[in-house]
N, C-alpha and C positions, 0 to 999 in steps of 0.2 A: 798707903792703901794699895794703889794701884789695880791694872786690869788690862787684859786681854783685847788686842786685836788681830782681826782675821785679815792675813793681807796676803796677796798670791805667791809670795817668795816664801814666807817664814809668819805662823802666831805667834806676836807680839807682844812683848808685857811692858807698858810704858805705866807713870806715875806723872800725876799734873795739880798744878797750885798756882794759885794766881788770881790777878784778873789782868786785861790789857789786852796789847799788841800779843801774839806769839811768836813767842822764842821756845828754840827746842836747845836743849842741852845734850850733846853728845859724846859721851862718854869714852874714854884710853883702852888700847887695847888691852884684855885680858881686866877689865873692872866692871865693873857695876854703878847703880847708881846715885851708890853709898857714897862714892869719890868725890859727889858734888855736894856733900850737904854744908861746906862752908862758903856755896853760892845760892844756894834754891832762894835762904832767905831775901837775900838782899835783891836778886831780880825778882825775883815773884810778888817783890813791893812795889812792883812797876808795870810787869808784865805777867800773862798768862805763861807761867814755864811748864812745858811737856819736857820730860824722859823717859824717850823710847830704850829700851835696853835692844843690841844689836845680836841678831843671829848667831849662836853659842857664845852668847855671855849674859851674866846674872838669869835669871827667870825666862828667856826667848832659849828654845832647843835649837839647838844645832839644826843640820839640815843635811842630806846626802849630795857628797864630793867635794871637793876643797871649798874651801872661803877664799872670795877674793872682795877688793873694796868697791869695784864697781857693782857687784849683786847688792852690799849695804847702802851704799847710792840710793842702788832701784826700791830697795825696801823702805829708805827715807822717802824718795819720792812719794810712793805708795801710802807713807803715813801722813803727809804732811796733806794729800788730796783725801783720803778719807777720815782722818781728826781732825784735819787744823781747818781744809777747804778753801786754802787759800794761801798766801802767801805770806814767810816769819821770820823772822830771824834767824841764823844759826851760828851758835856756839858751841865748836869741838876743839875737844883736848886731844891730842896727838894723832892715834888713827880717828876720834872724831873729827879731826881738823880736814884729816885728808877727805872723808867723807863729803864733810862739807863743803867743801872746794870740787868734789865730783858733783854733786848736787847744782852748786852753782854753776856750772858749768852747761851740763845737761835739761837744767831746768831753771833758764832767770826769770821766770814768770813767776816761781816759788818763793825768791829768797828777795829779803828787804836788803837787811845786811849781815856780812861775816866775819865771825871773829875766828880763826886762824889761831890757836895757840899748840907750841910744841909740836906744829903739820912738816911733812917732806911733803915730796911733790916727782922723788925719784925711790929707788929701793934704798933697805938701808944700807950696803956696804957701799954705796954711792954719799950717802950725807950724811952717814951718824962718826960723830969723833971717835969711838969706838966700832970699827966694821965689822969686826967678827963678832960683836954680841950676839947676837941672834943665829950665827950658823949652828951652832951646837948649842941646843935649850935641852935641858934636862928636866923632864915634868916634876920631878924631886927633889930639885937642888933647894937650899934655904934661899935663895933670892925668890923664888917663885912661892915660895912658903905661903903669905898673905895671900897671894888671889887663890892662889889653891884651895885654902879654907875655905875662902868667902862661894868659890865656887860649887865646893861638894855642899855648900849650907842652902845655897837655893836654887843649882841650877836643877830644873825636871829632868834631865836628863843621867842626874846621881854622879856622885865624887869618882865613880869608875871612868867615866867616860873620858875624866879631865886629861890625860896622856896623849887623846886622840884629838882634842881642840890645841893644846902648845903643839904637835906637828904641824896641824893645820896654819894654826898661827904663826908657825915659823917659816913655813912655805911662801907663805903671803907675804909677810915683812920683808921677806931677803931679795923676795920677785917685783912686788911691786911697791905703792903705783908708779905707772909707767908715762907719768905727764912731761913735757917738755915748755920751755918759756914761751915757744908759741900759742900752746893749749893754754897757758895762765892768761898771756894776753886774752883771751875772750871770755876773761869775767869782770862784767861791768858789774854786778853787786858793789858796793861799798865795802872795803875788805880792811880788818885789822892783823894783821901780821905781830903777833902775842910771842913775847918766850920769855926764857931764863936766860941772864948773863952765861951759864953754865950746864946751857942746857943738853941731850942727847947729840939733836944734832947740829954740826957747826954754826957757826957762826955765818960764816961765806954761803952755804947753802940757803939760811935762814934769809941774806939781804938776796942772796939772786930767786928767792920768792916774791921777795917783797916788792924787786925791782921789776919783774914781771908782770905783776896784776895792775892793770892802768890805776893810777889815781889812789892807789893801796896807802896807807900808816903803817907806821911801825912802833913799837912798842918792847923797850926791852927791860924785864924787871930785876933791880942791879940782888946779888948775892941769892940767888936762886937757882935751883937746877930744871928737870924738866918736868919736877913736883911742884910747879910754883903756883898751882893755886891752892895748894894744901898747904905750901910753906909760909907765904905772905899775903892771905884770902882778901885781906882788907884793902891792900893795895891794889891786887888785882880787879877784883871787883868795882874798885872806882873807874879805874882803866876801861873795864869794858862798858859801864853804865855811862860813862860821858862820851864814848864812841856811840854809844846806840841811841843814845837822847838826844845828841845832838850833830847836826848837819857839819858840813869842816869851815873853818873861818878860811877865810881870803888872808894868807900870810902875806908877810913887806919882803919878804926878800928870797920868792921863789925861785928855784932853779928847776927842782926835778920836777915841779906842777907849775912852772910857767908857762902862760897861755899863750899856743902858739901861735904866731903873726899871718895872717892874713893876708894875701896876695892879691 
């Protein structure tokens, strides 16, 4: 169904099911909020799930002069105090991941906890196994095929416009974001650190996130790439429903959350 909100960065078109706690679902770059429909179910049998769609993607227009993640930040901010009014979960898939880790960063009063799937935390010729993906995007090429469609089918902005969002998009990806492991150190949210054995970006990138956020899990889901809630949704979704249900157990044999001694 979904509908329109009026927020000072960008009018907003988010879709919501549920009842519960709120968790927001944040969407890959260049998708929609089609990408989730083998999660909506299964959280929204829990929780109250909101999907915002972000600023030139699916049904939210564009906006004038480049995209970067810290404006969709601000624009999560902004929806999470005028829909939600309080403080939610969030779960993003790749640039949602990054999003979400700006949000939590800028704003711990907002967020309960976060899940982290498929996120960098630097540009990508810094952490994707393939560096030059993104220097040269072709809005035509058949990899881009699918979002293109899906784009000229709902964005208000018309299938013309789509050549002028992959620049933008690709400006953004190759530039930032521009976070360092000291910046990660100051998110105390409850963070899950989500990927694919196989996924975009490495491997080594992926643990020096994880090892950055105090107190953060990690989760790697085995024969998957950086499609992995679309490739193995059932698995995932338990992953992030027993993260969000439940508080962390006291392990027996801590090292990297051993509690430190007291002087």
């Amino acid at each position: 169904m979904g509908e329109y909100v009026e927020l000072p960065g960008v009018r907003t078109w988010y879709d919501a099911e549920g009842d519960g706690d709120p968790l927001l679902l944040l969407h890959g770059g260049f998708c929609t909020n089609e990408t989730w429909q083998a999660q909506r179910g299964d959280l929204a049998a829990r929780y109250r799930v909101l999907l915002p769609e972000r600023r030139a993607h699916g049904r939210t227009p564009d906006v004038a002069g480049p995209l970067s993640y810290q404006d969709m930040a601000d624009d999560t901010v902004a929806f999470i105090e005028r829909v939600v009014g309080g403080p939610a979960h969030l779960v993003g898939w790749s640039d949602g991941g990054i999003v979400a880790l700006l949000v939590a960063l800028a704003r711990p009063d907002l967020v309960r906890k976060v899940v982290a799937m498929g996120a960098n935390f630097r540009p990508s010729p810094e952490c994707l196994a393939n560096p030059a993906m993104f220097t040269e995007m072709d809005p035509d090429s058949p990899g881009l095929a699918p979002f293109r469609e899906v784009y000229a089918a709902v964005s208000p902005d018309g299938g013309d416009h789509w050549p002028v969002v992959v620049g933008k998009m690709a400006e953004m990806i190759t530039t930032q974001p521009d976070l360092t492991t000291d910046d990660l150190a100051r998110i105390d949210a409850p963070t899950l650190v989500l990927v694919g054995d196989d996924d975009l970006m490495t491997l080594e990138h992926t643990i020096a996130l994880y090892r950055a956020i105090p107190g953060s899990e990690l989760a790697v889901v085995p024969g998957t790439s950086h499609a992995l809630p679309l490739e193995k949704p059932a698995q995932v979704n338990r992953i992030v429903l027993d993260f969000l249900d439940n508080e962390p157990i006291p392990t027996m044999l801590p090292v990297r959350r051993r509690p430190e001694k007291r002087t």
